[in-house]
FIMIZA-797113 format. One record per residue: residue in one letter; x, y negated, z negated of N, C-alpha, C, O, CB in turn. Coordinates in steps of 0.05 Angstrom, whole numbers, padded with zeros to 5 digits, always signed. Glycine has a CB too. Layout:
<sites>
AXYZXYZXYZXYZXYZ ...
</sites>
This chain:
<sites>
X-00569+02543+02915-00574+02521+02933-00550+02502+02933-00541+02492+02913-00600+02506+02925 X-00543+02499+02953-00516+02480+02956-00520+02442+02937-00506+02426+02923-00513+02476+03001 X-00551+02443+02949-00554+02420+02939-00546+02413+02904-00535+02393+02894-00581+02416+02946 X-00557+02435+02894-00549+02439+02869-00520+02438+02864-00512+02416+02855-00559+02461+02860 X-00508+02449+02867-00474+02443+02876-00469+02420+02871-00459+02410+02851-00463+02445+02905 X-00478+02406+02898-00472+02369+02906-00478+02362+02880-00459+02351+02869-00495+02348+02931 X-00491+02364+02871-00506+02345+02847-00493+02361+02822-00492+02349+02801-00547+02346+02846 X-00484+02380+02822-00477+02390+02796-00446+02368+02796-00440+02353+02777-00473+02432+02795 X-00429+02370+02820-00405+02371+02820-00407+02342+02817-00384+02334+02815-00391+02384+02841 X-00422+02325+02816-00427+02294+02825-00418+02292+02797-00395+02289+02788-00460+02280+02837 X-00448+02295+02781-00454+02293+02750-00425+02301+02735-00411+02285+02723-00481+02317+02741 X-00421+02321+02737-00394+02327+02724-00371+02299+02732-00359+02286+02715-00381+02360+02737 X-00370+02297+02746-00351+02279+02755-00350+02258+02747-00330+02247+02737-00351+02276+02776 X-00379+02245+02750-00385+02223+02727-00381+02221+02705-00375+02200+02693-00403+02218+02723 X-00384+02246+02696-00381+02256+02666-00361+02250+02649-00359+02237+02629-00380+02280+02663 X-00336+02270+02671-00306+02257+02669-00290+02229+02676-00267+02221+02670-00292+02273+02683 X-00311+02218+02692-00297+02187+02699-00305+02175+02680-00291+02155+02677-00305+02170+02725 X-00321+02176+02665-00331+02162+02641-00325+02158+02624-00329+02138+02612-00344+02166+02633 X-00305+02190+02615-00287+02197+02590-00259+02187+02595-00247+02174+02578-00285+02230+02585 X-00251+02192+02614-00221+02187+02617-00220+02158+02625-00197+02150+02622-00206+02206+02641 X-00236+02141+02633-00242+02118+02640-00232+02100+02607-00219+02079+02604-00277+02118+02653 X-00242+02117+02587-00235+02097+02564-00205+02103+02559-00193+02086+02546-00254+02102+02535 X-00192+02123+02565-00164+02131+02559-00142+02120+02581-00125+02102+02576-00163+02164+02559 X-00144+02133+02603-00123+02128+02618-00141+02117+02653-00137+02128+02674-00100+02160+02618 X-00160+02094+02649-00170+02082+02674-00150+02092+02699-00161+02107+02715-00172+02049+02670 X-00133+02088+02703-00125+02096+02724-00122+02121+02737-00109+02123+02758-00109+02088+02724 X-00138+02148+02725-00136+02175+02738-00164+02175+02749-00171+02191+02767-00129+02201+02717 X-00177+02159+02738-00214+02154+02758-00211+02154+02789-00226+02162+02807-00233+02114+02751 X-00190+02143+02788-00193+02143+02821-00192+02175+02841-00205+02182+02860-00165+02123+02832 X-00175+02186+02826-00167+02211+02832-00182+02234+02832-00180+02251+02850-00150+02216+02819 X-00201+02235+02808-00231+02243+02806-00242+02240+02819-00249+02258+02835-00245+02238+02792 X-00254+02212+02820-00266+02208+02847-00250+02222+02874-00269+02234+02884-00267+02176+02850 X-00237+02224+02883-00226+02228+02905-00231+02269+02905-00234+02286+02923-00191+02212+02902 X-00230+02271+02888-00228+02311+02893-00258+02311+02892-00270+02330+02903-00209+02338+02861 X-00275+02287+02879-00306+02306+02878-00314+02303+02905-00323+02320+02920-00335+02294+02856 X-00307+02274+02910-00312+02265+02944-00305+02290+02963-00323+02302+02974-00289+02235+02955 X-00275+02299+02968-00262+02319+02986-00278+02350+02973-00285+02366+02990-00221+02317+02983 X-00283+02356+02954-00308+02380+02946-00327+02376+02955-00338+02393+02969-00318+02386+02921 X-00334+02361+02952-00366+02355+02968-00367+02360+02993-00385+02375+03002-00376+02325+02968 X-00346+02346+03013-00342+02348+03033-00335+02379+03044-00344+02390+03064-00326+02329+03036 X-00323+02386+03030-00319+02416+03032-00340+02437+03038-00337+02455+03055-00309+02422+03010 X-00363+02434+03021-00381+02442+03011-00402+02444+03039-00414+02465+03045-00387+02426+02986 X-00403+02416+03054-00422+02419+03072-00406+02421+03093-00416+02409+03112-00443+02400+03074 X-00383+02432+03097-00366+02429+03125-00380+02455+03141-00370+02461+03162-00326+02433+03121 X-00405+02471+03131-00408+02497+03142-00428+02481+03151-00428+02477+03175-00411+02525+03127 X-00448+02469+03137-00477+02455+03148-00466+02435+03176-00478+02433+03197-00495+02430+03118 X-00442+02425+03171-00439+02408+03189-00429+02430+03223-00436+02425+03246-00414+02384+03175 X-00421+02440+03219-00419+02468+03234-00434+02480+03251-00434+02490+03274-00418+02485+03222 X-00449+02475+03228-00482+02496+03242-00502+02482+03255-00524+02490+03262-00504+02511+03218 X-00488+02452+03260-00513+02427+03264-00501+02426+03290-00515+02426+03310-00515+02393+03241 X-00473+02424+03292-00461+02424+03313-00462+02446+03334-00458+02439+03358-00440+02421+03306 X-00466+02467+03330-00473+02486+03344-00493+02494+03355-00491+02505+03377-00469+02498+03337 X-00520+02491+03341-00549+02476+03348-00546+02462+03367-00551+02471+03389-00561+02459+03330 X-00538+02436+03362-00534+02415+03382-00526+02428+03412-00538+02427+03434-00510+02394+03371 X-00508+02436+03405-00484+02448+03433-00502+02466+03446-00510+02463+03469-00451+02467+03423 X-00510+02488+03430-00537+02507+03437-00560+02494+03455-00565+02505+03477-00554+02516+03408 X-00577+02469+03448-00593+02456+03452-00586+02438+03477-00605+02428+03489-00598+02445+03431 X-00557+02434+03484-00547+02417+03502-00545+02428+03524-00549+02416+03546-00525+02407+03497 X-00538+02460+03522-00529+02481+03543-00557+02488+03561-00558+02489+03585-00515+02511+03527 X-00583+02493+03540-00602+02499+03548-00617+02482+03561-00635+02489+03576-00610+02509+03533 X-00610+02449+03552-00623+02432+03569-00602+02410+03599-00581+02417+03609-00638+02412+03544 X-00614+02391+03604-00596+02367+03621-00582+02350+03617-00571+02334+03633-00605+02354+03631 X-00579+02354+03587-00557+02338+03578-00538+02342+03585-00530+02363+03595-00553+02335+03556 X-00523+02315+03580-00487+02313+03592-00478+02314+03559-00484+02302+03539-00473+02273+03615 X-00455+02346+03568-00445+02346+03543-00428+02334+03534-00419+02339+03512-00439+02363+03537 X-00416+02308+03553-00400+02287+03549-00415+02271+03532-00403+02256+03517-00390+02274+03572 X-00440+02272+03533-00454+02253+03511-00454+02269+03488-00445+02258+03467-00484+02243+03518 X-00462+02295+03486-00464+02300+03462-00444+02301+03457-00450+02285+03439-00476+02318+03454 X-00419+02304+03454-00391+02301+03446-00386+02277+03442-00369+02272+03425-00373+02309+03463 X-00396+02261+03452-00387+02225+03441-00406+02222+03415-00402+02207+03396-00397+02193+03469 X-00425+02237+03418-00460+02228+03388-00439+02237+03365-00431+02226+03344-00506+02261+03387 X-00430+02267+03378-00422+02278+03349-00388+02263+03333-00383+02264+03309-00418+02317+03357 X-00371+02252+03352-00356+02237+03352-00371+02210+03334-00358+02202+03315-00347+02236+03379 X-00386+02201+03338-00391+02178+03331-00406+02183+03304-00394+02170+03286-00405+02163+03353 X-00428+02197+03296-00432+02204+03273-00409+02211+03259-00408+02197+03239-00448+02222+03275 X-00384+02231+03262-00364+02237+03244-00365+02208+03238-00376+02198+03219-00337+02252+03254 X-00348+02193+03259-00341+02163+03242-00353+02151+03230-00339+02139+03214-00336+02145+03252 X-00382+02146+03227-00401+02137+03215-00396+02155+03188-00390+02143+03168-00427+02138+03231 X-00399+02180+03187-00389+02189+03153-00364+02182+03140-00362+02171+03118-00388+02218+03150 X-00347+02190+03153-00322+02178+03146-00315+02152+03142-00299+02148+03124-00307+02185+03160 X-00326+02129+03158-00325+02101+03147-00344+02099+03121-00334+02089+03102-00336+02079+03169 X-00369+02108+03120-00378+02106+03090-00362+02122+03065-00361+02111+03043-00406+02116+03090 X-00351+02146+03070-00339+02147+03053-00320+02140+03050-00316+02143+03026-00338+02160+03049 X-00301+02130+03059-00277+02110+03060-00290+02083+03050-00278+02075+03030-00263+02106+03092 X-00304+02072+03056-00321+02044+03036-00327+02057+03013-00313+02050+02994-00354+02028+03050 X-00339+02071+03008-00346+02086+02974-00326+02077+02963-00322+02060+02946-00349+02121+02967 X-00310+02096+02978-00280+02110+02954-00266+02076+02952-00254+02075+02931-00246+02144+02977 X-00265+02059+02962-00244+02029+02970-00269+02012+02949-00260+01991+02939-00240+02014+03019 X-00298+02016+02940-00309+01999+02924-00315+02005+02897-00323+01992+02877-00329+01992+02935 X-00306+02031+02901-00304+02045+02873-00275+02040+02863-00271+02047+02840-00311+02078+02874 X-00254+02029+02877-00230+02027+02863-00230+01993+02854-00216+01979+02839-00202+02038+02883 X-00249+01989+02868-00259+01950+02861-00245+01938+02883-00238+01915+02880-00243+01930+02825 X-00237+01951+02908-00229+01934+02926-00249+01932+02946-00249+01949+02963-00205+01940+02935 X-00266+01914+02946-00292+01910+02959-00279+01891+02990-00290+01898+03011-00317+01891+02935 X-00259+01871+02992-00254+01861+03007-00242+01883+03040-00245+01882+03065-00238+01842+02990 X-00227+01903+03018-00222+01930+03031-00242+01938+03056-00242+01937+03080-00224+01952+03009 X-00256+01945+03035-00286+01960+03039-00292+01955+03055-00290+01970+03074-00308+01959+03026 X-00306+01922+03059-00313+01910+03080-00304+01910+03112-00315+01915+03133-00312+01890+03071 X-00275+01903+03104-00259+01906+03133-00263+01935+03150-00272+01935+03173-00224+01903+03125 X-00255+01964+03134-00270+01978+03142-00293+01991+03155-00294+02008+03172-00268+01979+03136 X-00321+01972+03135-00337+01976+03152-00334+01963+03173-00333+01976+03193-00356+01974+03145 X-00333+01934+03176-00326+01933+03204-00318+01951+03229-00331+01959+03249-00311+01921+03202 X-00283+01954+03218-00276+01974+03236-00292+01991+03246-00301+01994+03269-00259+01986+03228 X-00297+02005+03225-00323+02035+03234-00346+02020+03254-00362+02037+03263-00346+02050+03197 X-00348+02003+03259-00381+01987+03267-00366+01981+03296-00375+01985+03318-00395+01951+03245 X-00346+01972+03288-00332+01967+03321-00315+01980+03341-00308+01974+03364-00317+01949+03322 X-00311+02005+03324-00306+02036+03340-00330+02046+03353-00332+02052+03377-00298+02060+03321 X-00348+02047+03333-00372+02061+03347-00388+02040+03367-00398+02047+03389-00392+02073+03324 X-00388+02022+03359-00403+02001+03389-00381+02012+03417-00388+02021+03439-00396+01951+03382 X-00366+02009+03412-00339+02014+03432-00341+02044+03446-00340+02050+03469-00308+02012+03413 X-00344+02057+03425-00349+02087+03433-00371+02095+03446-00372+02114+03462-00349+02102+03413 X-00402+02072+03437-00425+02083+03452-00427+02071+03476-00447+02078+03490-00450+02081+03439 X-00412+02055+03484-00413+02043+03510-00420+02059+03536-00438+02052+03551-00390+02031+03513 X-00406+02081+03540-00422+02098+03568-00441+02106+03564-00453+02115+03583-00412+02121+03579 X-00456+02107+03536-00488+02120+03537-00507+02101+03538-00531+02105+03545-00497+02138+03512 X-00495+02075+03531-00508+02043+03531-00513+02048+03558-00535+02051+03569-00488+02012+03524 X-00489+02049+03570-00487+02032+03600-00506+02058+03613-00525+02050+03627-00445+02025+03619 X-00505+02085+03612-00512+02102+03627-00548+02104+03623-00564+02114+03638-00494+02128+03620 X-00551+02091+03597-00589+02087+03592-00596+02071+03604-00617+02075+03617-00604+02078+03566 X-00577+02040+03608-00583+02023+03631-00583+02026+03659-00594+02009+03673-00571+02005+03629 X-00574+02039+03667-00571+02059+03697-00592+02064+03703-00604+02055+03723-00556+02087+03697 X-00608+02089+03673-00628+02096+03688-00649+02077+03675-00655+02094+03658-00634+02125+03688 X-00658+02065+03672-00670+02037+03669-00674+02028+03687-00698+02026+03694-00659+02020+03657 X-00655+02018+03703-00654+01998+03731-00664+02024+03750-00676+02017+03771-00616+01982+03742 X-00661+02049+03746-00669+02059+03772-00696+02072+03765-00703+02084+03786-00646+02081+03785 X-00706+02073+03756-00738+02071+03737-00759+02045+03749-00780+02045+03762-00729+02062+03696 X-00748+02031+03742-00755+01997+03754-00755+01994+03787-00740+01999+03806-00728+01972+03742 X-00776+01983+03782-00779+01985+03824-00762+01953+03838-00761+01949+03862-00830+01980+03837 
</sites>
């Protein structure tokens, strides 16, 4: 089970940030950083197969695949800004962190704007 994986590779990691944390604090970060990019590794097939579903599911119905291409766009960023805050509050730079999330929050408002505006479209033409 993959999940087992995630969690094996987590625990270990901790394991080792824990140990080397009393010796040489400054290789923690780096640890952290390969379990993070393994991990990521790990579900790049699930993320694949979700995407292809989707695309499958888009073809077969009325969706505009310009939308599903902006959802799946916008979720990436949504993972990738959290893990980019993780990895920036785990090094103790929380002020970091923050700005980030921002960013990430104000890409994706920015980015969902034609599906905003295109729900309000049909909204108003719904409405008598």
């Amino acid at each position: 089970m993959d999940i087992l994986k995630i969690i094996g590779i987590g625990l270990i990691s901790l394991i080792i940030i824990i140990i080397i944390r009393q010796y040489k604090p400054e290789f923690t970060l780096y640890i952290s950083l390969l379990a993070g990019a393994t991990i990521l590794l790990l579900i790049t097939d699930k993320i694949g197969a979700i995407i292809n579903l989707l695309t499958t599911l888009s073809n077969k119905t009325a969706i505009n695949n310009d939308f599903l291409t902006l959802l799946i766009k916008i979720t990436g960023i949504a993972f990738l800004t959290e893990f980019a805050v993780s990895i920036s509050k785990d090094s103790g730079e929380s002020a970091i962190a923050n700005k980030i999330d921002i960013g990430g929050k104000v890409i994706i408002v920015s980015m969902s704007i034609p599906i905003i505006s295109s729900l309000l479209e049909t909204v108003i033409e719904i409405l008598p």
